[in-house]
C-alpha positions in Angstrom: -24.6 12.5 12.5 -21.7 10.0 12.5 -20.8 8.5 15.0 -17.0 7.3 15.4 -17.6 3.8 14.4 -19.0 4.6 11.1 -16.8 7.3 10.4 -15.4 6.5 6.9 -11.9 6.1 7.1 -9.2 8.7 5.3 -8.5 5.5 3.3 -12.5 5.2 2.3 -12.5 9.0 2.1 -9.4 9.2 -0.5 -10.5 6.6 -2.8 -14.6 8.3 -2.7 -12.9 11.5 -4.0 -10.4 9.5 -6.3 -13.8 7.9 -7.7 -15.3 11.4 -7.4 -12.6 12.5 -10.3 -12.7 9.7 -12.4 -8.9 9.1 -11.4 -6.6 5.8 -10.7 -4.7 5.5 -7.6 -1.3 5.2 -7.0 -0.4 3.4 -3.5 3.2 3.6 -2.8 4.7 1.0 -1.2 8.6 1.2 0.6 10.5 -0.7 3.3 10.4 1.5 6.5 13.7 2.2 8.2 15.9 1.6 4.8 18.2 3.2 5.2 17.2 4.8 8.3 13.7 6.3 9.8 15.0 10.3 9.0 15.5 9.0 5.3 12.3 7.3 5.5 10.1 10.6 6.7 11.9 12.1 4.3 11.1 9.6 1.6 7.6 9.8 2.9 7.0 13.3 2.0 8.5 13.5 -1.2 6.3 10.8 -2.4 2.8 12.5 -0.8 4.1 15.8 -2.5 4.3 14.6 -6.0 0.8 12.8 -5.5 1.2 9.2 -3.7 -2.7 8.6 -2.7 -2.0 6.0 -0.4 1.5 4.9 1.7 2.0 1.5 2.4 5.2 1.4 5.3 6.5 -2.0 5.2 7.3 -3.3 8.7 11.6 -4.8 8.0 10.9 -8.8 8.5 13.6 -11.2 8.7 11.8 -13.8 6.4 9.4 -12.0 4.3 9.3 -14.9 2.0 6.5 -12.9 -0.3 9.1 -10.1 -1.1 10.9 -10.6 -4.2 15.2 -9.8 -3.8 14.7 -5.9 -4.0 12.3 -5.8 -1.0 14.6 -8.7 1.0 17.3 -6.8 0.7 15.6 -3.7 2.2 14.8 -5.3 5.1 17.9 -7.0 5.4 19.1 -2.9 5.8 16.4 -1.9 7.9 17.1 -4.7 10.3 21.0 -4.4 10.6 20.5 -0.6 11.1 18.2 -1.5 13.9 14.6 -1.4 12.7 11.7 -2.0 15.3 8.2 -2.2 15.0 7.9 1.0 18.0 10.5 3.1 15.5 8.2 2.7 12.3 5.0 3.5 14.4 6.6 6.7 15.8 7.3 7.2 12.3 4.0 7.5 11.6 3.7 9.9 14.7 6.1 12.2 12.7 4.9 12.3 8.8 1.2 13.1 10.6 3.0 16.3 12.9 5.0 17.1 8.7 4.2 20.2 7.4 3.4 18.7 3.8 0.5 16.9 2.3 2.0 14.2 4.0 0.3 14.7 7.0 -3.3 13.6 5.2 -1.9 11.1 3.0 -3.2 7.3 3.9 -0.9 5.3 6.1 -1.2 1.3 5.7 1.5 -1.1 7.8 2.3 -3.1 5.6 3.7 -6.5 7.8 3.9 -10.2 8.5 2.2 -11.8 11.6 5.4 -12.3 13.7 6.2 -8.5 14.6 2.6 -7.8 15.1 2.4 -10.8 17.3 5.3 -10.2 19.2 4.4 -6.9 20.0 0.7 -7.7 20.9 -2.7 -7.2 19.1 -4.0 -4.8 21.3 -0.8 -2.9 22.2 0.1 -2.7 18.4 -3.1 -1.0 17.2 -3.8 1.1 19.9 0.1 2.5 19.3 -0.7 2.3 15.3 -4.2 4.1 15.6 -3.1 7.1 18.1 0.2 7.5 16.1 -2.5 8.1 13.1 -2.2 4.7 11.0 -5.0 4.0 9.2 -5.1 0.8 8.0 -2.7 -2.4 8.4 -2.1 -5.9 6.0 -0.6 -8.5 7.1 0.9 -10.9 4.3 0.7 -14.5 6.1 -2.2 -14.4 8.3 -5.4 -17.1 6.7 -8.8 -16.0 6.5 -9.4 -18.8 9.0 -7.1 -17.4 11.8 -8.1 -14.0 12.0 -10.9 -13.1 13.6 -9.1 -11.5 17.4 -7.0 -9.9 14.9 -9.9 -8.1 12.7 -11.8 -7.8 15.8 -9.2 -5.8 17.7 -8.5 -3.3 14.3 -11.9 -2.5 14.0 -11.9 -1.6 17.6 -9.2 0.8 16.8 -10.1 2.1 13.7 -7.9 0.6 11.7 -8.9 -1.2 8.5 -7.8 -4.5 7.6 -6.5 -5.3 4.2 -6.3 -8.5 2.8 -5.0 -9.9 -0.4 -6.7 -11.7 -3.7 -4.7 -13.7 -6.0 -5.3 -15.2 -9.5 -5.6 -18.6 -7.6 -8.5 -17.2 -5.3 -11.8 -19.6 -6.2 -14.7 -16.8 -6.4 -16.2 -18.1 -3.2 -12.4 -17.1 -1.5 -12.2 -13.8 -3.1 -15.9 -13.2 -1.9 -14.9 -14.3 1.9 -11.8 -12.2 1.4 -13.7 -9.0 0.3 -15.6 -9.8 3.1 -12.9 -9.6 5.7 -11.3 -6.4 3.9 -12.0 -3.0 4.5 -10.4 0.3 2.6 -9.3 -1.7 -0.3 -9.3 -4.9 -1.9 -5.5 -5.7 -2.7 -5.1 -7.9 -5.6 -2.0 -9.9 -6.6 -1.2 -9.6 -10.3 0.6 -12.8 -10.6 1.5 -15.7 -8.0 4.9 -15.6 -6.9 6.8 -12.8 -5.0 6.6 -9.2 -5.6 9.3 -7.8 -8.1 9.0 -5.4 -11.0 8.1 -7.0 -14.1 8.1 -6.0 -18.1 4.4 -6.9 -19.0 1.3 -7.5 -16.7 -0.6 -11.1 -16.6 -2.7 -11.8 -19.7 -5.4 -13.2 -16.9 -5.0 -9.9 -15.2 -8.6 -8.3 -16.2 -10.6 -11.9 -15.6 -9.5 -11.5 -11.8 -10.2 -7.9 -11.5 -13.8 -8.5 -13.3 -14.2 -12.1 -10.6 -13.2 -9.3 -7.7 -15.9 -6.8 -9.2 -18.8 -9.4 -9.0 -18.2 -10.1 -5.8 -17.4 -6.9 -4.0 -17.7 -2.7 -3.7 -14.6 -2.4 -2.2 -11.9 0.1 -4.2 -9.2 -2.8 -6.0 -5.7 -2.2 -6.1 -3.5 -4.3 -8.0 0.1 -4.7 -7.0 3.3 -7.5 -7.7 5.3 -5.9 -11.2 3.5 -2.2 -11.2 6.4 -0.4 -12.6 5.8 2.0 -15.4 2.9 4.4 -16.5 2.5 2.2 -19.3 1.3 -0.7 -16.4 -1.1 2.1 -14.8 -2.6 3.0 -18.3 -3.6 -0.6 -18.6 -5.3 -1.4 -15.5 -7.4 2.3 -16.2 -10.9 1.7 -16.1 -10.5 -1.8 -14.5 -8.3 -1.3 -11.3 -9.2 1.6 -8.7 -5.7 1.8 -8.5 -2.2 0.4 -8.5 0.4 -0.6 -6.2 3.9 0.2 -7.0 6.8 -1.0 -4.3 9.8 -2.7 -5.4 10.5 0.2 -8.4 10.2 3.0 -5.5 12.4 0.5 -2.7 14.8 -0.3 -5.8 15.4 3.7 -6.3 16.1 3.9 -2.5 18.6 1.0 -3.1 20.7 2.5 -6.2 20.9 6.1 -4.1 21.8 4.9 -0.7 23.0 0.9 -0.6 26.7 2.2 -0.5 26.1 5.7 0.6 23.6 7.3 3.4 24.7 10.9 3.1 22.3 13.3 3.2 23.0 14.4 -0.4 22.1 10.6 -1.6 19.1 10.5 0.6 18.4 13.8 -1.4 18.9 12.1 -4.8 16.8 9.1 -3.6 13.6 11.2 -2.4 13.9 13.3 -6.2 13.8 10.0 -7.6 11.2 8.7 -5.7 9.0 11.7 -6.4 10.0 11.6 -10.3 8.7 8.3 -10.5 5.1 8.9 -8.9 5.0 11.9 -10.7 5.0 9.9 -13.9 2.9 7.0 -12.8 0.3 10.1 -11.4 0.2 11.5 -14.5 -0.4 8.2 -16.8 -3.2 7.3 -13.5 -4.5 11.1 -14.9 -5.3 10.8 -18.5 -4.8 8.3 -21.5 -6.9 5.0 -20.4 -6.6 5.6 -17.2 -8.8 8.4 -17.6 -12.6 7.0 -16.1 -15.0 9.2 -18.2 -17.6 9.4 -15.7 -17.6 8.9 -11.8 -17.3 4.9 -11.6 -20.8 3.6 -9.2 -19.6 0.9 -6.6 -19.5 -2.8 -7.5 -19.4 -1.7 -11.9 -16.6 -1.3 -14.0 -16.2 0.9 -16.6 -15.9 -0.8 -20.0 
């Protein structure tokens, strides 16, 4: 029998049956609170319903210097519509009560250090972990500094995902690895997050570094756009981030219009474009012809 502490969690559970399938992820990435918390449930749902396999809820920062213009601007929103760390983790209470697929889908808070701090470690995951979080990233806390933070997450059930970059020695992604659990989340290019044309030539050499030194699922995020991105990393990546494409569609619906009929055209688009990405994640190269095993990659 398992017993709670080795309970795998619905983000280890969703990326086994992903594997089980021989299918890419799709992690879905949007600013919380932008343009409000209703929009954001809403949001929320539309994206699990047209097949989102993981949610990443960013936490509004006022200096998230790793966020390209598209996700400063959304926080900029959240913020002056009055965004809190408590609102986005009652949130979380609400999409798990949602009568829609929702309710299952993976939750990661996505934040920097400050708002967790502010709030408290404890206070913060015990809130995040009964509300039914599952896991949490934070963008600018070292390796070397976060040991009471890991410590407390694990108490609480929560993993902790931390994030590889094409400038990561193999000794540092290995340590990284280490400290992750759920997923590895690895940075396409250095730089700030933004949607981009064409992925990194060097893309593959850090996904194949990553495999040597780790079983944990790798997403890839920074420029995940278009199926055609998702059809490249198939067979290398266990899946793909997307964020400021989604947090953009939010943006060209609702920046100069929060009516409930431009929240409406912002949650179609939203689901149109995982749709799309879902479906290049479901065939083409993307396509794994047998169950990948842990720490191999499929050629």
């Amino acid at each position: 029998m398992i017993t709670e502490s080795h309970r795998p969690s619905r983000i280890s559970r969703r990326f086994a049956g992903l594997r089980e399938s021989g299918e890419m992820g799709i992690v879905a990435y949007i600013t919380a609170g932008d343009p409000s918390f209703a929009a954001t449930l809403k949001f929320v749902i539309a994206i699990a319903e047209a097949g989102a396999d993981v949610i990443e809820l960013g936490v509004p920062f006022s200096d998230p210097l790793a966020d390209g213009p598209t996700i400063q601007r959304a926080s900029e929103r959240a913020l002056k519509n009055g965004a809190t760390l408590p609102q986005l983790i009652d949130l979380v209470r609400q999409i798990r009560k949602a009568d829609s697929p929702a309710n299952e889908v993976p939750i990661v808070l996505f934040s920097y250090y400050n708002p967790v701090f502010q709030m408290g470690l404890e206070k913060f995951a015990a809130s995040a972990s009964a509300a039914g979080a599952d896991g949490v990233l934070i963008t600018d806390l070292t390796l070397e500094e976060s040991e009471p933070y890991r410590g407390i997450m694990a108490a609480h059930h929560l993993d902790t995902v931390f994030l590889g970059a094409p400038t990561s020695t193999d000794e540092r992604l290995e340590k990284i690895a280490a400290y992750s659990s759920g997923f590895l989340y690895l940075i396409s290019r250095t730089g700030v997050t933004g949607v981009k044309d064409a992925l990194p030539d060097d893309l593959p050499a850090l996904l194949r570094r990553a495999r040597h030194v780790t079983q944990l699922p790798l997403a890839v995020g920074f420029g995940i756009s278009l199926p055609g991105h998702v059809s490249v990393l198939g067979g290398l990546a266990d899946a793909a981030v997307v964020g400021s494409a989604l947090v953009s569609e939010i943006e060209k619906a609702t920046a100069n219009d929060s009516s409930e009929a431009a929240i409406t055209a912002a949650a179609n688009a939203l689901a149109d474009r995982i749709r799309s990405l879902k479906a290049a994640a479901r065939a083409g190269l993307s396509r794994r012809e047998v169950p990948m095993h842990q720490g191999e990659a499929t050629s």
